[in-house]
TORPA-4810 file (N, C-alpha, C, O; in nm, 3 decimals):
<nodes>
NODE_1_-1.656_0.280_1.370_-1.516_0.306_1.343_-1.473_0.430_1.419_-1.544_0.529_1.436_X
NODE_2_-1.342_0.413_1.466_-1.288_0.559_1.529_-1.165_0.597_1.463_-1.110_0.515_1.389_X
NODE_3_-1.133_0.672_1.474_-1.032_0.759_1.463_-0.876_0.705_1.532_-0.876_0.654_1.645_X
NODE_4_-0.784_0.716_1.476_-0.664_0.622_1.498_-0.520_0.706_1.509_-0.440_0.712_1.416_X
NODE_5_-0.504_0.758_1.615_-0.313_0.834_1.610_-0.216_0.778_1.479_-0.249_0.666_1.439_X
NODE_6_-0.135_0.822_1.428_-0.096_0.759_1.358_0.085_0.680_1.401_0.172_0.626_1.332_X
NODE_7_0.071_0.714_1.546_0.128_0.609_1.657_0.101_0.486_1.672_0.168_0.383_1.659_X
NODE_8_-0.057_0.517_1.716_-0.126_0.400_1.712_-0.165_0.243_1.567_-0.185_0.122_1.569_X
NODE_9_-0.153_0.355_1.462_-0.135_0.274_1.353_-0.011_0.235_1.290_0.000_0.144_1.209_X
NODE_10_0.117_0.341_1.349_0.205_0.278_1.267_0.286_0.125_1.371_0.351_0.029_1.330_X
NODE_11_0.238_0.169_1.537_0.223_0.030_1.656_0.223_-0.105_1.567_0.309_-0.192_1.580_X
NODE_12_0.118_-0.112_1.477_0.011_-0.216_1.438_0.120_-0.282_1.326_0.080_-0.378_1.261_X
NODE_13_0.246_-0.234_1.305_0.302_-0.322_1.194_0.428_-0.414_1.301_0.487_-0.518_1.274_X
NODE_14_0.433_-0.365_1.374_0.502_-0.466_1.508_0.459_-0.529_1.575_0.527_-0.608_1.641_X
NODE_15_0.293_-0.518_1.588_0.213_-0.638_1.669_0.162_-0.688_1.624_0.097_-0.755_1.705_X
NODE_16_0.121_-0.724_1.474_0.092_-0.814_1.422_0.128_-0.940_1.383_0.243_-0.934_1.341_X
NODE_17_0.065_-1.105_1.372_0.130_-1.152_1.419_0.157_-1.247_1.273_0.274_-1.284_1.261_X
NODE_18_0.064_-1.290_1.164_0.105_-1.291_1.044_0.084_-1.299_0.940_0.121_-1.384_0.859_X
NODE_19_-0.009_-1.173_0.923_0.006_-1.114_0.770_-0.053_-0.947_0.781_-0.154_-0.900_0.832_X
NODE_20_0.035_-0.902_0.725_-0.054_-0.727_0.685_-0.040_-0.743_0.552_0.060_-0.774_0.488_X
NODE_21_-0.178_-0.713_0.507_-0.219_-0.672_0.335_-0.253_-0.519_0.303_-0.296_-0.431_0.377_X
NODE_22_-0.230_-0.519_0.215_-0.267_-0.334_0.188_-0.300_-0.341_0.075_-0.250_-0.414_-0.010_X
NODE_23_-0.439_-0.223_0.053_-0.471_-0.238_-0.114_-0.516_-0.054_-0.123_-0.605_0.020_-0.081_X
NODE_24_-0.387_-0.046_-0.208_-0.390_0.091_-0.310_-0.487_0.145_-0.371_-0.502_0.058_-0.458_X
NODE_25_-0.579_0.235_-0.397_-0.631_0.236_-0.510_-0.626_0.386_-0.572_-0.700_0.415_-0.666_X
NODE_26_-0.545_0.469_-0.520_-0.535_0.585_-0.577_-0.467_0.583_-0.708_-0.454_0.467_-0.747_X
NODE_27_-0.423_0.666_-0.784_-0.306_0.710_-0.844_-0.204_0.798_-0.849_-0.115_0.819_-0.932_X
NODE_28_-0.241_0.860_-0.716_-0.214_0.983_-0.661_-0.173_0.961_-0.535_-0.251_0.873_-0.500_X
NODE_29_-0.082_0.989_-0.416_-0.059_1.035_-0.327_0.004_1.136_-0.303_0.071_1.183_-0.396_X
NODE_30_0.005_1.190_-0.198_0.139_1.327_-0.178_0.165_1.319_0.009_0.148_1.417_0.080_X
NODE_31_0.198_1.217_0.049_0.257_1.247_0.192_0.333_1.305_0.236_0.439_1.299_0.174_X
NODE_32_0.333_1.364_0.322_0.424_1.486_0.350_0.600_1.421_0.351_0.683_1.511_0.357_X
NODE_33_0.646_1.305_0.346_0.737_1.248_0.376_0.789_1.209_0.256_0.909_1.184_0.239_X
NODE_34_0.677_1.202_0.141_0.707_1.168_0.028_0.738_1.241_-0.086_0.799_1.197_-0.184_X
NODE_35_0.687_1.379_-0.069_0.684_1.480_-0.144_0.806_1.579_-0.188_0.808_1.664_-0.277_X
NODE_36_0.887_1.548_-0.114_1.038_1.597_-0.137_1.134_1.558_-0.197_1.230_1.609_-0.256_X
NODE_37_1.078_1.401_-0.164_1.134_1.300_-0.270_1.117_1.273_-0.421_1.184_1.266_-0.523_X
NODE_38_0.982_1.261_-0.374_0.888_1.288_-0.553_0.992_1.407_-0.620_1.073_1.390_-0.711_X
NODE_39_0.959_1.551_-0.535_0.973_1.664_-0.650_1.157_1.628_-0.692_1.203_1.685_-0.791_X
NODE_40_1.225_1.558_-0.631_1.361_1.496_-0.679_1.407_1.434_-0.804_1.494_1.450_-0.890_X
NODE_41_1.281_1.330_-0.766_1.250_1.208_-0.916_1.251_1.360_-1.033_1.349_1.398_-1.097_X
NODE_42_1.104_1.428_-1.032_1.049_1.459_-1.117_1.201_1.616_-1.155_1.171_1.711_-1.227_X
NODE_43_1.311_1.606_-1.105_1.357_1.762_-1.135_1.448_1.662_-1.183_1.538_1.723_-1.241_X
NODE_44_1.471_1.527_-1.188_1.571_1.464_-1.243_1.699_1.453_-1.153_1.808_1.416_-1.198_X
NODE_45_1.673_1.495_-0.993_1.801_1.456_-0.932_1.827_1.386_-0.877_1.729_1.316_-0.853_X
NODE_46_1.928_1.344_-0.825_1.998_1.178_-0.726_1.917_1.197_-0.575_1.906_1.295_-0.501_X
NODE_47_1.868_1.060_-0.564_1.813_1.066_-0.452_1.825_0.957_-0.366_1.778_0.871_-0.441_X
NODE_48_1.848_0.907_-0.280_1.894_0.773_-0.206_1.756_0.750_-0.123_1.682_0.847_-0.110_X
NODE_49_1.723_0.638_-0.073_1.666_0.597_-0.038_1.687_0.547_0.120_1.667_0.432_0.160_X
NODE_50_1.721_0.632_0.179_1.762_0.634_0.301_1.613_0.664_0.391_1.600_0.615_0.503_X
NODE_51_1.557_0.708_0.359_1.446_0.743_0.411_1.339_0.669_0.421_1.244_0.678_0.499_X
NODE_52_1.367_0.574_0.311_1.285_0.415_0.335_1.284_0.322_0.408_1.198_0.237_0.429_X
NODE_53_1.432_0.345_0.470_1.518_0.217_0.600_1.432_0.187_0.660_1.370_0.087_0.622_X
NODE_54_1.381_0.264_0.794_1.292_0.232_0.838_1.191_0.115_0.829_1.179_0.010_0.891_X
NODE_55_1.125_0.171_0.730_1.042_0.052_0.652_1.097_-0.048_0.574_1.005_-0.106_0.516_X
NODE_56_1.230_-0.108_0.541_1.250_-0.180_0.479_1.301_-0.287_0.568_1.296_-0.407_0.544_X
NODE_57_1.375_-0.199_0.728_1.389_-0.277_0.823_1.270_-0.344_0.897_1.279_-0.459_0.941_X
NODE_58_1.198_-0.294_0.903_1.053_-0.374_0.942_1.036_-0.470_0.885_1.022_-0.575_0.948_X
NODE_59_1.032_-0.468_0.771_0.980_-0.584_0.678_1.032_-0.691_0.727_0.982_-0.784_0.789_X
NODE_60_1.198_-0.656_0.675_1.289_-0.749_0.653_1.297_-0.828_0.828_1.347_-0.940_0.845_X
NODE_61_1.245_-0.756_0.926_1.262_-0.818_1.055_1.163_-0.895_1.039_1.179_-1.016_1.055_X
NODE_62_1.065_-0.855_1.012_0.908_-0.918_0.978_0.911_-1.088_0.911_0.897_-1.197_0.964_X
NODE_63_0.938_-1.043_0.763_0.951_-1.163_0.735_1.056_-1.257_0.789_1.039_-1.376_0.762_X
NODE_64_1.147_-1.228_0.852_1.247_-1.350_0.906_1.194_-1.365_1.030_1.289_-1.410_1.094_X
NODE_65_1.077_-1.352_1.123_1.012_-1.375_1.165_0.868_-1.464_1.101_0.775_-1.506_1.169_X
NODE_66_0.880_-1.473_1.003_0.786_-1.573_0.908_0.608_-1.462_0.924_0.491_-1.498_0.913_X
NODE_67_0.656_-1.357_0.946_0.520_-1.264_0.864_0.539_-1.289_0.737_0.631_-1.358_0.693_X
NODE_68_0.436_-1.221_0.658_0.395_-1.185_0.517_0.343_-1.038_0.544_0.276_-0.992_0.637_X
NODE_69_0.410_-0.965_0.402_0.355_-0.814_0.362_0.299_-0.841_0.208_0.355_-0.874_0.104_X
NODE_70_0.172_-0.814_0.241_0.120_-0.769_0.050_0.037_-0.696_0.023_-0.078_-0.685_0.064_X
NODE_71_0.129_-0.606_-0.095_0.075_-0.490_-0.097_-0.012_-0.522_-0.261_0.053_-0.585_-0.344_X
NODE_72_-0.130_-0.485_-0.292_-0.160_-0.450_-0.455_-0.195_-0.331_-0.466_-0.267_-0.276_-0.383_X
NODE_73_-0.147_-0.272_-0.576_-0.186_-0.136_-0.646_-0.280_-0.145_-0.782_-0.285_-0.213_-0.885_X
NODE_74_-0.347_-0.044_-0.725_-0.520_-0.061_-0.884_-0.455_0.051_-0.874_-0.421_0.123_-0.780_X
NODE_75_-0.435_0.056_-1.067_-0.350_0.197_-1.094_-0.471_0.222_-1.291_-0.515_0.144_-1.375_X
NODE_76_-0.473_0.349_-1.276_-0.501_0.349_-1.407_-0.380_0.341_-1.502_-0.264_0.359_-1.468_X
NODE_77_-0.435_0.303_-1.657_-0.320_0.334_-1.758_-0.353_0.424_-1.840_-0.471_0.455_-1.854_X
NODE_78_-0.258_0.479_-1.906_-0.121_0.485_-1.876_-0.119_0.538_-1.707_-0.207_0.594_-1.642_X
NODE_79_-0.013_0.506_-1.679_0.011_0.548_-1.497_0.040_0.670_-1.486_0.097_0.737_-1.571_X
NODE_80_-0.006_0.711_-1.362_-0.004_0.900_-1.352_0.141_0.887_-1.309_0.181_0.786_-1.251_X
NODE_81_0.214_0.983_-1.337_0.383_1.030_-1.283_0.411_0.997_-1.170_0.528_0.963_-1.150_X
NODE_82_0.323_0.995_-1.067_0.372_0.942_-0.917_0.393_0.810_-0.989_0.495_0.785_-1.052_X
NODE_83_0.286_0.724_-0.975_0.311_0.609_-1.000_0.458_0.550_-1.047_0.539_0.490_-0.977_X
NODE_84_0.469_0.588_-1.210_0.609_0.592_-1.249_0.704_0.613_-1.160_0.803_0.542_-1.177_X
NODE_85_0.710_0.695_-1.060_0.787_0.727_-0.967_0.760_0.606_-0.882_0.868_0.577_-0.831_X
NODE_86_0.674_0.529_-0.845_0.666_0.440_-0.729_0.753_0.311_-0.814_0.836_0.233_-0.767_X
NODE_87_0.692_0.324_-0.975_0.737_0.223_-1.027_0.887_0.173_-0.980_0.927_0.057_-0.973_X
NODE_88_0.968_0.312_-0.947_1.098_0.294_-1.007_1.154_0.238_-0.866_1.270_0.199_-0.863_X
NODE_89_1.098_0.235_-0.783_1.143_0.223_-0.659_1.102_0.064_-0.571_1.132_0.005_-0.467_X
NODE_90_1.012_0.044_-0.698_0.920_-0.077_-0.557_1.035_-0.176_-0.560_1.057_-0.247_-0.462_X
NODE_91_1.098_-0.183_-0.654_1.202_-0.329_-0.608_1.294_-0.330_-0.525_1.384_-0.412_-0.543_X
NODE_92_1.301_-0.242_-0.413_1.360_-0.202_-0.334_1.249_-0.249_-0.196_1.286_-0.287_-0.085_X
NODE_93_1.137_-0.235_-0.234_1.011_-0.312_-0.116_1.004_-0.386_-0.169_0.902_-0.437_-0.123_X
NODE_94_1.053_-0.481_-0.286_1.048_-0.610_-0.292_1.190_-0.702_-0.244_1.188_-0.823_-0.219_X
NODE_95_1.287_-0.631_-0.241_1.371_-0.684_-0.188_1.404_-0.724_-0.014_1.475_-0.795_0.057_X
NODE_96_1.292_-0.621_-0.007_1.300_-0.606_0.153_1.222_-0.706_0.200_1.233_-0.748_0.315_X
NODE_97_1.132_-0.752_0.108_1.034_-0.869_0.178_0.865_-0.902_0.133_0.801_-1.007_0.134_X
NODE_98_0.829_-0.769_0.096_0.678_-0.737_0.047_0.645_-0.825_-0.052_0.743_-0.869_-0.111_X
NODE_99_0.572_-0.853_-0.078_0.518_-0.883_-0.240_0.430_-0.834_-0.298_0.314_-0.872_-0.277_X
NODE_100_0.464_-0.719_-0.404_0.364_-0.642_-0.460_0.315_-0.658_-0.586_0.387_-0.710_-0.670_X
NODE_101_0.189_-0.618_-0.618_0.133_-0.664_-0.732_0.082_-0.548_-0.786_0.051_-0.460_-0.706_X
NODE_102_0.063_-0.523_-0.927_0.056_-0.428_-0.990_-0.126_-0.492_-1.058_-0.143_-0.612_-1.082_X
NODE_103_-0.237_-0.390_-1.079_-0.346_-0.440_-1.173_-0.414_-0.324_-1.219_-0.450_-0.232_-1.146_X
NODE_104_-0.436_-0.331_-1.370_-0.472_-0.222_-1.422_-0.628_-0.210_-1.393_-0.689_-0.316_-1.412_X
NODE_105_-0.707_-0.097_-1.349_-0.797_-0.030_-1.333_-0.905_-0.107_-1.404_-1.012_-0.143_-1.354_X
NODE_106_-0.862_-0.129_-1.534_-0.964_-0.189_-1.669_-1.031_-0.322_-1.563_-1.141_-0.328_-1.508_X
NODE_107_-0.920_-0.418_-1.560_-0.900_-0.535_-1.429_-1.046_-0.573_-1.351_-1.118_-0.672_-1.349_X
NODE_108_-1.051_-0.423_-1.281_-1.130_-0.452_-1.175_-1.264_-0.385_-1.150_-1.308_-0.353_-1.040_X
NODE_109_-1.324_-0.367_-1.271_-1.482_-0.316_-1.277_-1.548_-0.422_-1.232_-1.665_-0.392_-1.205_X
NODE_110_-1.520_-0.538_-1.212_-1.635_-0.655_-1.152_-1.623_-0.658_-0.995_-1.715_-0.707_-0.930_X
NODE_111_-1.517_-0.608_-0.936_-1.471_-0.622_-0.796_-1.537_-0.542_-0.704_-1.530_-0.419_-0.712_X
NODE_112_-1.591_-0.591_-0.629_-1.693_-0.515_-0.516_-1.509_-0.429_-0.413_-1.405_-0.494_-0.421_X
NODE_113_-1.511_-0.305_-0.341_-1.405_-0.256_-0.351_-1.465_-0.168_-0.216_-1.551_-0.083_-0.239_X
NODE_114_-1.441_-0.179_-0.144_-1.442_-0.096_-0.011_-1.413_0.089_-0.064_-1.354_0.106_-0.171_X
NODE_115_-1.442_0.167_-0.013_-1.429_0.301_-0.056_-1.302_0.371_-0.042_-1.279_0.477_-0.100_X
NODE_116_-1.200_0.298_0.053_-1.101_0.391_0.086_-0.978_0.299_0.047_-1.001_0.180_0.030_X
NODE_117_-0.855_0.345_0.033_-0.753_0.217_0.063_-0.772_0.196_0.228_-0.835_0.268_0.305_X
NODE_118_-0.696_0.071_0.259_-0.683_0.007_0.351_-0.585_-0.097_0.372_-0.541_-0.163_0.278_X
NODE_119_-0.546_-0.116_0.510_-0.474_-0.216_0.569_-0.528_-0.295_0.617_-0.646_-0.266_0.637_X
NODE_120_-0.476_-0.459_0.671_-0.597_-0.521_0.706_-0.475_-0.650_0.756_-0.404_-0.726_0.690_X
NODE_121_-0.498_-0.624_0.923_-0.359_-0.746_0.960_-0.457_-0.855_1.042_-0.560_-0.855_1.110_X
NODE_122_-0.344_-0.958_0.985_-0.441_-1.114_1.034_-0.593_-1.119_1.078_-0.637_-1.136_1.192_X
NODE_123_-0.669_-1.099_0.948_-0.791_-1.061_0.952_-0.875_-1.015_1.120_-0.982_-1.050_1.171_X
NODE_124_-0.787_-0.943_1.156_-0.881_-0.887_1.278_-0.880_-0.730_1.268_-0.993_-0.688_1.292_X
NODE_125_-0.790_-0.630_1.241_-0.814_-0.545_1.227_-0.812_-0.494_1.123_-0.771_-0.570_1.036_X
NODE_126_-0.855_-0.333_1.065_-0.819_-0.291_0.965_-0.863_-0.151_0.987_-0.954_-0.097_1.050_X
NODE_127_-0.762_-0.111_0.908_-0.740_0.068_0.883_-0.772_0.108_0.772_-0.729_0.047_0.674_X
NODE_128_-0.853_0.214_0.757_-0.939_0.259_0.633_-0.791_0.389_0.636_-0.728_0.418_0.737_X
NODE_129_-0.766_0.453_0.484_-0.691_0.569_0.499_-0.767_0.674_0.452_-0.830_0.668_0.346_X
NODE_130_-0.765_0.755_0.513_-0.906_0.850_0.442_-0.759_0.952_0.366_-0.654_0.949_0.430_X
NODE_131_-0.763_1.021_0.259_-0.696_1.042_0.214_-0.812_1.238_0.161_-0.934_1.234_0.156_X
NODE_132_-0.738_1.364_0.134_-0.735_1.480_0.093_-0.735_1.471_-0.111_-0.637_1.411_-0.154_X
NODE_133_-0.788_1.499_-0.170_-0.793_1.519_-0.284_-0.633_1.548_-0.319_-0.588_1.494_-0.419_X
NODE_134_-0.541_1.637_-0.233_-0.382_1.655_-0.268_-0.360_1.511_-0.209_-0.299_1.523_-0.102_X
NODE_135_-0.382_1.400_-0.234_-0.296_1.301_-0.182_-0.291_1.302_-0.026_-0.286_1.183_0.005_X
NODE_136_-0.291_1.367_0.071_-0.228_1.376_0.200_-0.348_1.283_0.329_-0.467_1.302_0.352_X
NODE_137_-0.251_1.186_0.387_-0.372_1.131_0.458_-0.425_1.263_0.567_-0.354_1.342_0.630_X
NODE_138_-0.564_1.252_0.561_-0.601_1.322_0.668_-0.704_1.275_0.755_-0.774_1.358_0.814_X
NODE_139_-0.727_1.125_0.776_-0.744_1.023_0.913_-0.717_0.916_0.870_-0.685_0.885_0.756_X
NODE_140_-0.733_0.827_0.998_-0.733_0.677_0.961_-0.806_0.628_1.082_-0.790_0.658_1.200_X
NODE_141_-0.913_0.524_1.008_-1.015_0.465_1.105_-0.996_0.334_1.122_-0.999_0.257_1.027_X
NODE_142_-0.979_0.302_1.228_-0.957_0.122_1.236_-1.096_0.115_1.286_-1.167_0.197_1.345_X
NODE_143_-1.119_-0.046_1.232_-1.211_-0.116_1.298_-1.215_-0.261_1.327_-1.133_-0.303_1.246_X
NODE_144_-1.258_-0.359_1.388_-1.265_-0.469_1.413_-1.362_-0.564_1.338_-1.353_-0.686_1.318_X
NODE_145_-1.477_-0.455_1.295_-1.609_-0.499_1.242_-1.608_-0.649_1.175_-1.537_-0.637_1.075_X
NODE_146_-1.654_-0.781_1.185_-1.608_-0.873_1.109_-1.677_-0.866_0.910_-1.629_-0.917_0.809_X
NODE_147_-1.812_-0.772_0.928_-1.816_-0.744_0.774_-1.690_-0.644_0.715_-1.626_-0.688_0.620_X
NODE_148_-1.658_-0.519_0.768_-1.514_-0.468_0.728_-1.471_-0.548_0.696_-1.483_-0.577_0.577_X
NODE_149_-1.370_-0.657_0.814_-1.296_-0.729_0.742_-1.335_-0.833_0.642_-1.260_-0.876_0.555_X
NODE_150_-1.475_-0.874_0.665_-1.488_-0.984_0.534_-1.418_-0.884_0.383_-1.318_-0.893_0.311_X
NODE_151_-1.520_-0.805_0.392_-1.522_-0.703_0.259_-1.395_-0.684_0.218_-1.362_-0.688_0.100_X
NODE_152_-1.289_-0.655_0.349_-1.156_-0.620_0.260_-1.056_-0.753_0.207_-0.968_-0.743_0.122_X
NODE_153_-1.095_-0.884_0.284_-1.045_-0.953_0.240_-1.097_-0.973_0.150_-1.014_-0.985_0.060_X
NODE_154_-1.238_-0.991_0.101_-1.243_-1.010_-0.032_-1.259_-0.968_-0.146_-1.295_-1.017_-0.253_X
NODE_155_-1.215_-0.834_-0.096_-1.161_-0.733_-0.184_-1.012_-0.772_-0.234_-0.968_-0.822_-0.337_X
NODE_156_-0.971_-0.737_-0.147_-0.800_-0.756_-0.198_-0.794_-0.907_-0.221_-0.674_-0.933_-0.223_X
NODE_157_-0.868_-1.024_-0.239_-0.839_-1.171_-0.271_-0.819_-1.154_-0.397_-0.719_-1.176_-0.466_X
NODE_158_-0.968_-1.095_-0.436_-0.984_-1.081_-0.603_-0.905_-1.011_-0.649_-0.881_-1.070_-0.754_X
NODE_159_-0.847_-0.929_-0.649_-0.741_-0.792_-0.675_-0.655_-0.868_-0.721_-0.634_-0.894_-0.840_X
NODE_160_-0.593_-0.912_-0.612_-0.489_-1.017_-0.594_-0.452_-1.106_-0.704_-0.351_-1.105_-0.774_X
NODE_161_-0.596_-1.219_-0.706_-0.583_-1.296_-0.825_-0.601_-1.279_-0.927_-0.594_-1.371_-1.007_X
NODE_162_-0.642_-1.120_-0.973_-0.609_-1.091_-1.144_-0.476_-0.947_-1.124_-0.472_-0.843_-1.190_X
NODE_163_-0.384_-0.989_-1.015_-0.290_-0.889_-1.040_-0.125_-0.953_-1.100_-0.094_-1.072_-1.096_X
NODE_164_-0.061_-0.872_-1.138_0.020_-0.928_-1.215_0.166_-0.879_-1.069_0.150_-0.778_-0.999_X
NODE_165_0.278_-0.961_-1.053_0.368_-0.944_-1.028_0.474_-0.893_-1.028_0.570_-0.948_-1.081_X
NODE_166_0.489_-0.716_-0.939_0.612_-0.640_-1.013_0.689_-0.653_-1.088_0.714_-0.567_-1.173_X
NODE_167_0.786_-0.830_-1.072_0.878_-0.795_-1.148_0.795_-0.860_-1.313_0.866_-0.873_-1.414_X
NODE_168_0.657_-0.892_-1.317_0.627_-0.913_-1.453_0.551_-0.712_-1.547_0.538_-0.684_-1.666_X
NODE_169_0.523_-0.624_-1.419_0.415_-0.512_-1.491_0.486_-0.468_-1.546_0.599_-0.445_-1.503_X
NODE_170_0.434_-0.433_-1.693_0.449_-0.356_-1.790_0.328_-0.226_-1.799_0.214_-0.249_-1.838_X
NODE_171_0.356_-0.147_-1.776_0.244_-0.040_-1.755_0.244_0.036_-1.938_0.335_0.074_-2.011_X
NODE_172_0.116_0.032_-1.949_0.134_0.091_-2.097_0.153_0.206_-2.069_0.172_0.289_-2.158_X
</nodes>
């Protein structure tokens, strides 16, 4: 595995040709892009979502191009405050095109689970996110490897099929 610009990885959601999956497993992030936003949610003030365009225009080009985006999140319960905060927002990446799935932690003690989150487009490549204890990515390794990708696909298969459907999670 090497080391990946994050040019080079964010390239990879325009040349792919059809499907990017992504599987969550923190409960925690803090990206530098995100964190201004967060401390908004959490002070209780108005915040627009303008800063998401970007990404919502992708999608939305994406899927009317007949891609697929799916994302699942392994979250503990009760959900840590980010989360809640992601909660409040994902139907806004579901409107755009994604399909995200929510599965509680309890869920997935049988699931063999790759170490890092990851991306993983039309099973040829995939990006590990190496992530800082504060949330903050600090690399990302792609690889081609065909065990990588077995592993993450069948990682995120199983995920998948005991995860429940945003607009059904109820997070205790």
């Amino acid at each position: 595995m090497e080391s990946i610009s994050y040019e080079d990885f964010d390239a990879l959601f325009s040349s792919f040709k059809r499907e990017a999956i992504h599987l969550e497993m923190r409960d925690s992030y803090g990206t530098d892009v995100e964190l201004p936003h967060l401390r908004k949610w959490k002070n209780g003030e108005p915040d627009d979502s303008d800063w998401l365009e970007p990404w919502f225009s992708l999608v939305r080009s994406g899927t009317q191009q007949g891609k697929t985006f799916r994302r699942a999140r392994i979250v503990s319960e009760p959900v840590s405050e980010y989360q809640r905060w992601v909660l409040s927002d994902t139907h806004l990446f579901v409107e755009a095109g994604e399909d995200i799935r929510w599965i509680p932690r309890r869920r997935v003690s049988l699931v063999a689970l790759p170490g890092n989150d990851f991306w993983l487009y039309d099973d040829e490549i995939v990006v590990f996110l190496i992530f800082a204890a504060s949330g903050l990515v600090v690399d990302r390794f792609v690889t081609t490897d065909r065990q990588a990708i077995d592993l993450c696909r069948s990682a995120f298969e199983a995920v998948w099929k005991l995860s429940i459907p945003h607009r059904d999670y109820q997070p205790d």
